[in-house]
C-alpha positions in Angstrom: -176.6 27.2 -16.1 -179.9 27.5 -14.3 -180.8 31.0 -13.1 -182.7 29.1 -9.9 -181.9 29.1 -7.2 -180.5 25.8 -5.5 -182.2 23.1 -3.4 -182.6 24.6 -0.2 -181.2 21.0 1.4 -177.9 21.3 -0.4 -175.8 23.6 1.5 -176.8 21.7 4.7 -175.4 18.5 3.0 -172.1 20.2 2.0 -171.6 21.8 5.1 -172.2 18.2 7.0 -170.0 16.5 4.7 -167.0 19.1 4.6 -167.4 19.2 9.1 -166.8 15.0 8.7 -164.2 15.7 6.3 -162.7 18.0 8.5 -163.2 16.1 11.9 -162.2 11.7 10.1 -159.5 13.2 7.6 -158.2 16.3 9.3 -158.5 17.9 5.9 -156.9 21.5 5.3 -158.4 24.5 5.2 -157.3 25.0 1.6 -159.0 21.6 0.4 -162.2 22.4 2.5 -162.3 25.9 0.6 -162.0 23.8 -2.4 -164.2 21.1 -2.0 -167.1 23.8 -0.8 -166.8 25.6 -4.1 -166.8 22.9 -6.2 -170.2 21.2 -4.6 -171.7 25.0 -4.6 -171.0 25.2 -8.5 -172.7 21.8 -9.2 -175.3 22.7 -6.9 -176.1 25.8 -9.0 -176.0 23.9 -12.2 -179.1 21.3 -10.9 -180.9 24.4 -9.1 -183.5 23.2 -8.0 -182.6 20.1 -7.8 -181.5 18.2 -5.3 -177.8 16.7 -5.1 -179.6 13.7 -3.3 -181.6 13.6 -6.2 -178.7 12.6 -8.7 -178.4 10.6 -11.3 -175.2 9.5 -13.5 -176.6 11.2 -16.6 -176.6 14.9 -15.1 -173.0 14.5 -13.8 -172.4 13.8 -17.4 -174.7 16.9 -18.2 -172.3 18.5 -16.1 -169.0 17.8 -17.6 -169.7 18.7 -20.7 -171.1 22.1 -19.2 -167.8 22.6 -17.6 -166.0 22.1 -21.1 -168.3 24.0 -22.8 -167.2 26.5 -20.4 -163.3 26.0 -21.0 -162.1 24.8 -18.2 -159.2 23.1 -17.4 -158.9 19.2 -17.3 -157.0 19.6 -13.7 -160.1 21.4 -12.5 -162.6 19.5 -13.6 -160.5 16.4 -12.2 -160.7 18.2 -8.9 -163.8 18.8 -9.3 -164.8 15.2 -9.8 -162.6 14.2 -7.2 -164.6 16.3 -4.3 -167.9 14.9 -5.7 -167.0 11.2 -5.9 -166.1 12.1 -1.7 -169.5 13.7 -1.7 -171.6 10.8 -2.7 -169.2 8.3 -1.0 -170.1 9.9 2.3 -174.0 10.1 1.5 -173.5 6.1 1.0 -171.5 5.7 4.4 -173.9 8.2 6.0 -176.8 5.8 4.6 -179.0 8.5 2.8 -177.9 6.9 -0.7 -177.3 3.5 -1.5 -175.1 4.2 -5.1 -172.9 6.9 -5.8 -174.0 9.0 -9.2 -170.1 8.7 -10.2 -169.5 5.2 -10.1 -169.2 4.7 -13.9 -167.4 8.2 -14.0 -163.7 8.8 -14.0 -161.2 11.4 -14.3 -160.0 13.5 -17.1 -156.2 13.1 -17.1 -154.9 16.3 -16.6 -152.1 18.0 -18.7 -148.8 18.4 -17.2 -147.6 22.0 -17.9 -144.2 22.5 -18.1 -142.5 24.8 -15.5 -141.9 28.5 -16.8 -137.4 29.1 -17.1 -135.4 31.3 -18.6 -132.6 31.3 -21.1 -129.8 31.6 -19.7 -128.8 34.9 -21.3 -132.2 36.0 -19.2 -131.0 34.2 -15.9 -127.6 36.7 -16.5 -129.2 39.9 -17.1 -131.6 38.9 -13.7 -128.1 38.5 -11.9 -126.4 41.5 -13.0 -129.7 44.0 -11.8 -128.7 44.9 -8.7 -127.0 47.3 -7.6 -123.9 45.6 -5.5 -122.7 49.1 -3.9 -125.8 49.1 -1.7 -126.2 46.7 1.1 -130.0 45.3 0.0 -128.6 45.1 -3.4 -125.6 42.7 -2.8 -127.8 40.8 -0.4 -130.4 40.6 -3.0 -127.6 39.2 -5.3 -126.5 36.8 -3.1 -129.8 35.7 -2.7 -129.9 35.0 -6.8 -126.6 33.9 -7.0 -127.5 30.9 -4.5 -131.3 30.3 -5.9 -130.0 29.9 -9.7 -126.9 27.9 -8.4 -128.6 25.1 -6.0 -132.3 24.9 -7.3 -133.7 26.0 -3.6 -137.2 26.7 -3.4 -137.5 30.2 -2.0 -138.7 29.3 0.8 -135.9 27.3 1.6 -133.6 29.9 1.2 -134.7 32.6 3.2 -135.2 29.8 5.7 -131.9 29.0 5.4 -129.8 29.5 9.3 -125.9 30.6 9.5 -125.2 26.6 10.3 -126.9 25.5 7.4 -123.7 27.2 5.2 -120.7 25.5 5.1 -118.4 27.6 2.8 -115.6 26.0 3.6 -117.4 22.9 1.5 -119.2 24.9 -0.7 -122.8 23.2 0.5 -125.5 24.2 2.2 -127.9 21.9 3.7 -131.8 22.0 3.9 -134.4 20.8 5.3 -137.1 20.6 2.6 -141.1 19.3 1.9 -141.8 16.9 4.9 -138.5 17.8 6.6 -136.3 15.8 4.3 -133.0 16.7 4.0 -130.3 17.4 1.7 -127.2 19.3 1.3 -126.7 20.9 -2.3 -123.4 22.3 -3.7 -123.2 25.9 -4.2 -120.4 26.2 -6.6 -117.8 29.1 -7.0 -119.8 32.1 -8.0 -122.7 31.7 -5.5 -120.2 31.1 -2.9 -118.2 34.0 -4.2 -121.7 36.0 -3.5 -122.6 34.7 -0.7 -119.5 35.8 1.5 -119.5 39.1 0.0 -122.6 39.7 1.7 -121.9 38.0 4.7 -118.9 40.0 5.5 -119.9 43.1 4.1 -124.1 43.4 3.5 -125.4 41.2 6.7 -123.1 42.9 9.5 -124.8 46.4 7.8 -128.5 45.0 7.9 -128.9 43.0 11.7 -130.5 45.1 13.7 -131.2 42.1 16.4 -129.8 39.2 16.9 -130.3 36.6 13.8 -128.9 34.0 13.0 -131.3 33.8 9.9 -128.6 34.0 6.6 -130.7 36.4 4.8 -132.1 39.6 7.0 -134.8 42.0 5.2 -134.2 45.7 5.9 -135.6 46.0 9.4 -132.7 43.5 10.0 -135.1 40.5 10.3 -135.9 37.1 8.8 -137.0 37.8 4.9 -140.4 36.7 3.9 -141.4 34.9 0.4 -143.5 37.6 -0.8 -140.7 40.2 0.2 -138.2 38.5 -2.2 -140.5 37.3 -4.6 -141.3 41.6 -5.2 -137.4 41.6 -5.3 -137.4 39.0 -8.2 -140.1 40.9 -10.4 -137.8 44.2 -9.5 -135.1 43.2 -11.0 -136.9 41.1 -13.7 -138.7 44.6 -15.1 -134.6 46.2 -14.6 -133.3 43.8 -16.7 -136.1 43.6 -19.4 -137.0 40.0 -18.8 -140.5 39.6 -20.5 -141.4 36.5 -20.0 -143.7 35.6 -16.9 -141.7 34.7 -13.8 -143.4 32.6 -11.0 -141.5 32.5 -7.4 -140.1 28.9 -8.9 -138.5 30.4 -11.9 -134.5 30.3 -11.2 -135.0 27.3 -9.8 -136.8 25.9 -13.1 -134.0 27.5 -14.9 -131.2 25.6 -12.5 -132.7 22.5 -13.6 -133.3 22.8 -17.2 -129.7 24.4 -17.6 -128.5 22.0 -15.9 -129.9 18.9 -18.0 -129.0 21.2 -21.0 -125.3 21.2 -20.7 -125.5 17.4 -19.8 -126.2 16.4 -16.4 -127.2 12.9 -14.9 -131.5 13.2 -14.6 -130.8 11.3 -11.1 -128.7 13.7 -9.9 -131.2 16.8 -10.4 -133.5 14.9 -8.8 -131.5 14.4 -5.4 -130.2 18.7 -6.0 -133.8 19.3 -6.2 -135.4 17.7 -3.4 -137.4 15.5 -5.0 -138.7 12.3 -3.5 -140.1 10.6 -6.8 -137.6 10.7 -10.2 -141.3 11.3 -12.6 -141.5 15.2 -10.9 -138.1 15.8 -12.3 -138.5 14.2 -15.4 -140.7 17.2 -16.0 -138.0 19.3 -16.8 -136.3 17.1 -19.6 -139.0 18.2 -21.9 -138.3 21.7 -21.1 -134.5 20.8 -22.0 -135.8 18.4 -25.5 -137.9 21.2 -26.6 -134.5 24.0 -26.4 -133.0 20.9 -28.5 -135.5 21.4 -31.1 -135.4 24.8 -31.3 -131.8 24.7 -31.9 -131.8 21.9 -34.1 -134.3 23.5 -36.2 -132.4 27.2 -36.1 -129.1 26.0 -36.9 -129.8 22.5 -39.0 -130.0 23.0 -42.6 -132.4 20.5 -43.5 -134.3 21.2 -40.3 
């Protein structure tokens, strides 16, 4: 990459285009952080050149820096995307005529299947804590319920006193773009769950909550609180593999589709709005098919 320094015009371009991104799309923070560094790296690349000054062969020159480089097809698609927006709004803006990336599309980007555990794994991560201790059966509960309904964690230390029915054995939520659902909990959760409500929560509160699950100054638990509680017990009960805030509930739905369950009904436990996110997880649940078929087959 060029050791220059960029176009001095370039950062006042970016800056212009993310401000109308910001004010016509009421785009995020997140995905104006994004955009701004992908323009600044392509900007470095053609230092001293212009981005205005563009043509389709040094996008091309571009991309095949970038995989020279290693990166990932889902970047370099995002990074495509937030240039094709860049030249579109030159165009509407009237200071091009043609975008540089009209001929250019994107890379399809690998689907990476979700991190789970065995289930042998999921067992040792529910037997870690230490139920004599208020934090520690509330922390059980808390895995008991994730591994049993596939809540995102978020959802479950959201989760309010009259979102529980245990006289049902559900408990509804409120998930992405306030959709809701309510998700069966099954014995042993439930089991868990009113352990600590009768014995764990009452021992916690410090105010008044009606929150389900209280931290230790007897308030509402955050995701990064539980998510240190996860790893915790993860190192206690010598899980290796890599665990992601997602993980139990990865492992709720490969389990599940392991020990036969309908791919539909997953999808509606799960939260999920379009049947393709789920179907993620049946390759998780083929490829524990091969790897059985090929320990135990003898021709395998």
């Amino acid at each position: 990459m060029n050791k220059q320094p960029p176009h001095p015009d370039n950062l006042e371009h970016i800056e212009q285009f993310l401000d109308a991104l910001f004010l016509e799309s009421g785009a995020s923070d997140n995905t104006l952080s994004a955009y701004r560094t992908d323009l600044k790296k392509f900007s470095d690349f053609l230092a001293p050149q212009a981005l205005l000054d563009v043509d389709t062969q040094e996008v091309e020159q571009y991309l095949a820096y970038r995989v020279d480089l290693g990166l990932s097809p889902r970047s370099t698609a995002r990074s495509i995307s937030a240039l094709k927006r860049f030249y579109q709004h030159q165009i509407v803006d009237k200071r091009l005529t043609r975008s540089p990336l009209e001929t250019i599309s994107r890379p399809k980007a690998t689907q990476s299947l979700p991190k789970t555990l065995s289930e042998e794994d999921v067992e040792a991560l529910l037997a870690a804590p230490d139920c004599e201790d208020a934090m520690g059966l509330r922390d059980r509960a808390m895995l008991e319920l994730l591994y049993a309904t596939g809540l995102r964690v978020s959802e479950l230390i959201g989760l309010r006193l009259e979102h529980v029915n245990q006289n049902q054995a559900v408990v509804f939520v409120k998930g992405k773009g306030g959709k809701e659902r309510l998700v069966p909990m099954g014995e042993e959760a439930l089991d868990w769950l009113a352990r600590y409500l009768k014995f764990a929560r009452p021992a916690l509160i410090k105010h008044a909550t009606d929150f389900v699950f209280v931290s230790k100054r007897g308030i509402g638990m955050t995701r990064q609180t539980f998510w240190h509680r996860i790893k915790h017990y993860a190192m206690l009960a010598n899980i290796k593999s890599d665990l992601s805030p997602h993980t139990l509930r990865h492992a709720f739905a490969t389990h599940l589709l392991n020990h036969g369950a309908d791919l539909r009904v997953v999808q509606m436990m799960l939260g999920h709005s379009d049947l393709s996110t789920t179907q993620i997880y049946t390759h998780v649940a083929n490829e524990r098919l091969k790897l059985v078929h090929q320990t135990h087959h003898p021709r395998a």
